[in-house]
Every structure is written in C-alpha cells, then in structure tokens.
C-alpha positions as CSV (number, residue, x, y, z in Angstrom):
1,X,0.0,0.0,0.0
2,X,3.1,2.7,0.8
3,X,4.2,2.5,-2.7
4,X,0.7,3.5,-4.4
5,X,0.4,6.1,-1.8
6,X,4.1,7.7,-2.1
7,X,3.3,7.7,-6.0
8,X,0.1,9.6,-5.5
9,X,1.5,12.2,-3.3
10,X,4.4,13.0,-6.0
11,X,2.3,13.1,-8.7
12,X,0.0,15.9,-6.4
13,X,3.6,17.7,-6.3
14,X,4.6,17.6,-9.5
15,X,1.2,19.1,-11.2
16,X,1.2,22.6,-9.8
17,X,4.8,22.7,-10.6
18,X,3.4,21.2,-14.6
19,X,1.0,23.4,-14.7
20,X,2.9,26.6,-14.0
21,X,5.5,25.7,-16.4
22,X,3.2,24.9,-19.3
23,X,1.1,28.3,-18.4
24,X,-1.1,29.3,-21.0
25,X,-1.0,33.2,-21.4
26,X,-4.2,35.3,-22.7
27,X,-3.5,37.7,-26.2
28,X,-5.5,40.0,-23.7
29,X,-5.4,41.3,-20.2
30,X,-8.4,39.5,-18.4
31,X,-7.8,41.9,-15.5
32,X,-8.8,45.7,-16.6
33,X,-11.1,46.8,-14.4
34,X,-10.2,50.3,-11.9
35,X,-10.1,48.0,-8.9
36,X,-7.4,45.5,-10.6
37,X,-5.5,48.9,-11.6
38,X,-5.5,50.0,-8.0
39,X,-3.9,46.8,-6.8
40,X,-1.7,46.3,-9.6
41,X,-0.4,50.0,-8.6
42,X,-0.1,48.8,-5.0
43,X,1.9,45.8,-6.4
44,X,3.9,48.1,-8.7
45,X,5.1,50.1,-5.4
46,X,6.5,47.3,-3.8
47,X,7.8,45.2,-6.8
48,X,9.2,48.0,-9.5
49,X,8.8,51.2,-8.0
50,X,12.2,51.2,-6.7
51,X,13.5,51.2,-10.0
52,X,10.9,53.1,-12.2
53,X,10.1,54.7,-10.0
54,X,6.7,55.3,-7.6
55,X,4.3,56.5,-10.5
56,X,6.1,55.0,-13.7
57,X,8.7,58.3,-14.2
58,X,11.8,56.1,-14.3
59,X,15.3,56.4,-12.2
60,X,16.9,52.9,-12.1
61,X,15.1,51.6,-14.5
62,X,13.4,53.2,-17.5
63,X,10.5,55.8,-18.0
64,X,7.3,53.4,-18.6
65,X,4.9,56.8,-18.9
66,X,5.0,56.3,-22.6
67,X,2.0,55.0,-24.7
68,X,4.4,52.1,-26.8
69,X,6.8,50.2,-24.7
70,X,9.9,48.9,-27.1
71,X,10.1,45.3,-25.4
72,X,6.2,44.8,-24.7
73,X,4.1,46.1,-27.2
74,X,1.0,43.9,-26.6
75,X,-0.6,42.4,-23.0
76,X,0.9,39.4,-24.1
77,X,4.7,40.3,-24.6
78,X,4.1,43.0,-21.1
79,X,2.8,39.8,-19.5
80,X,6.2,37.6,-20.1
81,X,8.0,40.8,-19.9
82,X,7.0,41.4,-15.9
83,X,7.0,37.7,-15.1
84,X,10.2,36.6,-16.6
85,X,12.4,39.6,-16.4
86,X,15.2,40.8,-19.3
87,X,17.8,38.2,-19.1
88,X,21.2,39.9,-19.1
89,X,19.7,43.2,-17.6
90,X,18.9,44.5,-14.0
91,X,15.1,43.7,-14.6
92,X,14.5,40.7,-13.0
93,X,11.5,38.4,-12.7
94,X,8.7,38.6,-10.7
95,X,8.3,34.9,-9.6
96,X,6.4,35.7,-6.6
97,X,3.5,37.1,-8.0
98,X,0.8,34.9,-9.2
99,X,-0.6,35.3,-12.6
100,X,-3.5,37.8,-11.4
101,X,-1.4,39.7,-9.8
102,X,1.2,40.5,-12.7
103,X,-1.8,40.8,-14.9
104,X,-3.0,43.5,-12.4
105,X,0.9,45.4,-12.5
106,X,0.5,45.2,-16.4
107,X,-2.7,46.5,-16.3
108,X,-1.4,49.5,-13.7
109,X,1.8,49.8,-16.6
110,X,-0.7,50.6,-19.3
111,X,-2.5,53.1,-17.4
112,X,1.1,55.6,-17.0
113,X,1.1,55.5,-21.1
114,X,-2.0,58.0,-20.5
115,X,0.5,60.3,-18.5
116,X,1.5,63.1,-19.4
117,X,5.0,63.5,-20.7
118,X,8.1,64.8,-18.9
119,X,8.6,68.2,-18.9
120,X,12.6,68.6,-19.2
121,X,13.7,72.7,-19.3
122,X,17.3,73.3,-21.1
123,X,18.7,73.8,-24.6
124,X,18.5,70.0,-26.6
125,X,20.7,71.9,-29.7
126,X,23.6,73.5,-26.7
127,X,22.8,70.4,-24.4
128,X,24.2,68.2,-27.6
129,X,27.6,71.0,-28.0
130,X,28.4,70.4,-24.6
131,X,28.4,66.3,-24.8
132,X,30.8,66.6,-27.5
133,X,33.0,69.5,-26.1
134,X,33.1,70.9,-22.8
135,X,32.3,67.3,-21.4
136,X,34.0,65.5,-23.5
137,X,31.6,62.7,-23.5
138,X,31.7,61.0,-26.4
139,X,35.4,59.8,-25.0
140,X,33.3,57.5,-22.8
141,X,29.9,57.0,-24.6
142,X,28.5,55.6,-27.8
143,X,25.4,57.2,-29.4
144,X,24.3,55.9,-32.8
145,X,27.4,54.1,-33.3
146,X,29.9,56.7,-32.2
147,X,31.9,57.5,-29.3
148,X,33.7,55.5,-26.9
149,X,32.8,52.5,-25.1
150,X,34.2,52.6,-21.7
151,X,30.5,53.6,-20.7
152,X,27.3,53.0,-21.0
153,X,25.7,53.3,-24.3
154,X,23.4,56.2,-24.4
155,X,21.3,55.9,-28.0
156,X,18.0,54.9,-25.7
157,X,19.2,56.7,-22.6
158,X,16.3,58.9,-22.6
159,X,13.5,55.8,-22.9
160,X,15.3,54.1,-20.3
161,X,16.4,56.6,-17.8
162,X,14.6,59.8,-16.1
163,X,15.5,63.1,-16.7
164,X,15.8,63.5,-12.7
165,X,18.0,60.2,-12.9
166,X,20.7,61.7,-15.5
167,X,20.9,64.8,-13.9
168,X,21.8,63.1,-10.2
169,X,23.9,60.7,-12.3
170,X,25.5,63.9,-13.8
171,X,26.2,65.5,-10.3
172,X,27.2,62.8,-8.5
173,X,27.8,59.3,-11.1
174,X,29.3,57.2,-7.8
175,X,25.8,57.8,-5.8
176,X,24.2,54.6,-7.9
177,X,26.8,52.3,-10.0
178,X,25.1,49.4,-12.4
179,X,25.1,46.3,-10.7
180,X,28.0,44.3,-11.5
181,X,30.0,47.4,-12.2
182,X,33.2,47.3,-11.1
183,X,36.4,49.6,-11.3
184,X,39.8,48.5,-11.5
185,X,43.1,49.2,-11.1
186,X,46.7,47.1,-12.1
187,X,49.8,46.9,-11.8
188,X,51.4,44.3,-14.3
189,X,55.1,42.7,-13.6
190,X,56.2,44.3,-16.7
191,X,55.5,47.8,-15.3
192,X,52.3,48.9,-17.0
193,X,49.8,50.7,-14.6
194,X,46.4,50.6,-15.6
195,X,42.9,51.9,-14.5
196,X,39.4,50.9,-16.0
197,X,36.4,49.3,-15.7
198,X,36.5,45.0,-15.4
199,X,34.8,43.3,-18.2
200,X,35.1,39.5,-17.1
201,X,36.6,38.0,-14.2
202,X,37.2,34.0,-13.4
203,X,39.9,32.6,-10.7
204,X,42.6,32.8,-13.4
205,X,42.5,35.9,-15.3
206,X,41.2,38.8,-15.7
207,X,39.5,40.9,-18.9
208,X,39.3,44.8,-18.7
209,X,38.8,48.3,-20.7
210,X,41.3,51.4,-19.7
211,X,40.5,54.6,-19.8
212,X,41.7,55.2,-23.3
213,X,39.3,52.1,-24.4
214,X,41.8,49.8,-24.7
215,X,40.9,46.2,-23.9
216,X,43.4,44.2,-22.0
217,X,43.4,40.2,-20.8
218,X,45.6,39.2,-17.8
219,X,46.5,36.2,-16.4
220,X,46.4,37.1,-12.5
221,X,49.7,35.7,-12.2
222,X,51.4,38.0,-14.2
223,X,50.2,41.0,-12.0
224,X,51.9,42.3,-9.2
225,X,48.8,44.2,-7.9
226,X,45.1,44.5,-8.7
227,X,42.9,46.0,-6.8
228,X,38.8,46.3,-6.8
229,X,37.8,50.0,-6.7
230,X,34.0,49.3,-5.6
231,X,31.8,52.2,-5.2
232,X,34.0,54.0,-7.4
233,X,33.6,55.2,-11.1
234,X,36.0,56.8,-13.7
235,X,33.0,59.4,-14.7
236,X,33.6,62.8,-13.6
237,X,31.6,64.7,-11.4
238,X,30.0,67.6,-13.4
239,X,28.4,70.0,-10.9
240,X,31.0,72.2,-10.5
241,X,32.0,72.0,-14.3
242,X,28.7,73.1,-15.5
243,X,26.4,76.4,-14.8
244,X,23.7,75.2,-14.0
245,X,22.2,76.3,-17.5
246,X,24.4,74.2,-19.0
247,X,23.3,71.2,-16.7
248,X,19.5,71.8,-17.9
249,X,20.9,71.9,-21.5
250,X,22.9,68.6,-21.2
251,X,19.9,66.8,-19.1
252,X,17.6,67.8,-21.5
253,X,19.6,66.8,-24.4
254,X,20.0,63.6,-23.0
255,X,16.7,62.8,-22.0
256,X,15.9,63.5,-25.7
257,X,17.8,60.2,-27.0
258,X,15.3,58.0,-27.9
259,X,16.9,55.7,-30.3
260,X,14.1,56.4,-32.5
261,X,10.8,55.7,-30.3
C-alpha cells in the first residue's frame, strides 16, 4: 500500500509545478477593471517602483509613462515581460507574484502610457555642444554608433532613464553604479599601470577596458597588484563643471535620446 500512496503524493507535487510551467497566457489582459488597476499600482510600489520609480517616471530603470513600450508592445509580450524579467539586464522576474497579480501590475503599466509626458527645461541643440565638447563625453559614450565604449551606451538613454536620474547621475555618477560594475586598477610585472572598468573576471584571469578604451586580458599571475575600486567610477563629477544652465541643457539633451521611439 506505501508504494501506491508515495506515488500519488508525487504526482499531487509535480502538477502545480506542470501546470505553471506549461502556463497558458491570454492575447488579452483579463484583468482591466479600476479595482485590478489600484492593486496592480499597490503591487507596482513594492515590486518596480524602486526602479521606475513610484508613479512610472523612471530612475533605475526606464520611463514606462509612454504610450508604446519597445520590449512589450501587446498584454501578451508585457505579460512575459514582468514575469520573466530581461535576461542579461537588472530587470528581474517577478516569480512571486501569481498570474493575477502581474496581470494587475500590467494593467497599472498601461495606465502611465496616458500620462503626461516629462517636462525637461534646457537647450536640446547647446545640451548636444556640450556632450561633445566641454564634457567630453563622447570619449566615454556611444550614441548611434559613435563615441567610446568605456561607458554605457546612451542611443536609448532617454526611454530608459529619467531626466531626474541623469541629472543626479551627472552631479554625482558614484551615488548609484550598475550592478556588477566594477572599477579596476593594475599593476602588471612588466611595469604597466592601468585603471578601467572589469569586463570578465574568473579565478585565473582577468579581462578589462582602460580609460583610453583599450581592452586588455591578464592572467592574475602575471600581475603584481590589482585591486577592486567598488563604489568608485571613472566618470567625472560635473556639478562644479557646468552652470547650472548648462546642466538643464545637457539633461535635456540627454533625456531626448530615444533611439528612434
């Protein structure tokens, strides 16, 4: 009789565990209505609003106050979207919710397309002299295929990133570093000392990018020193560098790269 039972009681585990796995997803949101709004907002607070902040604006994460959304177009791509995360990306999943609920943040996501746009004050035209001049940007940055790329990419920047965000990541760029991001510094036995940002790690060696956007490979054992610079950045602080004109130019500038949306 114990073997019939034990094979009953696995077969009870393993359904839930089938059936969540082989989850069919609606074309449409089931879950519209002003009270599933409401809690999906309540649920948006404590699962995204960290990162996008509390009503959709962005920070962390991107702006979603916009009436098309690049990666989720339809309910059904938002859906996966909010329940699976962006592999390779800060966004993670949101495995904790159950499928009413992320219906319900989806449905709350939709709603902040009907907001209002940001209002950003400053010069685009200047804001876009001053990346390529007085801050010297470009050094650093890619946008449409040019620039550097010891930093972020910035084509999207102003889809993914607040105009609040840019400007605080302007003034002070250590205050909030990617996750994963990591500054280093070398010292190789042949003499070469060099400072960038770590591209790979594994126990053996070690892959970086200098500050001239150089890529270098080490094996550890041919270093003398290397050191983890964590909280640190090679980015500049710019509040003393630019009038505070200038920074409204530059932010709004910035919060104007849309890569196309």
């Amino acid at each position: 009789m114990l073997r019939p039972v034990i094979f009953g009681l696995a077969c009870a585990l393993a359904l839930p565990a089938q059936l969540f796995f082989e989850e069919t997803i609606p074309k449409t949101n089931p879950y519209t209505g002003a009270a599933d709004v409401k809690r999906g907002q309540q649920l948006f607070l404590g699962q995204c609003g960290g990162c996008h902040g509390p009503q959709g604006e962005g920070g962390r994460g991107p702006s979603l106050q916009r009436p098309k959304l690049a990666k989720a177009p339809d309910d059904e791509s938002l859906y996966k979207l909010i329940r699976e995360g962006v592999p390779g990306t800060e966004m993670p999943g949101s495995w904790v919710l159950i499928a009413r609920e992320v219906w319900q943040v989806a449905a709350f996501v939709r709603s902040l397309g009907r907001t209002a746009e940001e209002t950003v004050s400053g010069d685009r035209a200047r804001g876009a002299d001053l990346y390529r001049t007085k801050g010297k940007c470009a050094q650093c940055h890619v946008i449409a295929g040019q620039g550097g790329g010891l930093g972020p990419e910035l084509t999207e920047i102003g889809a993914r990133r607040s105009a609040r965000f840019l400007r605080a990541k302007l003034e002070q760029p250590e205050a909030q570093l990617p996750d994963g991001f990591v500054q280093v510094r070398v010292v190789a036995k042949d003499g070469r000392r060099l400072t960038g940002v770590r591209l790979n790690e594994d126990t053996f060696t070690v892959q970086m990018r200098d500050l001239n956007d150089r890529l270098h490979s080490f094996l550890k054992q041919d270093l003398k020193e290397f050191h983890k610079d964590w909280g640190r950045s090679p980015m500049p602080e710019y509040r003393t560098a630019f009038s505070a004109t200038e920074m409204d130019d530059l932010v709004a500038y910035l919060a104007s790269l849309r890569g196309g949306l």
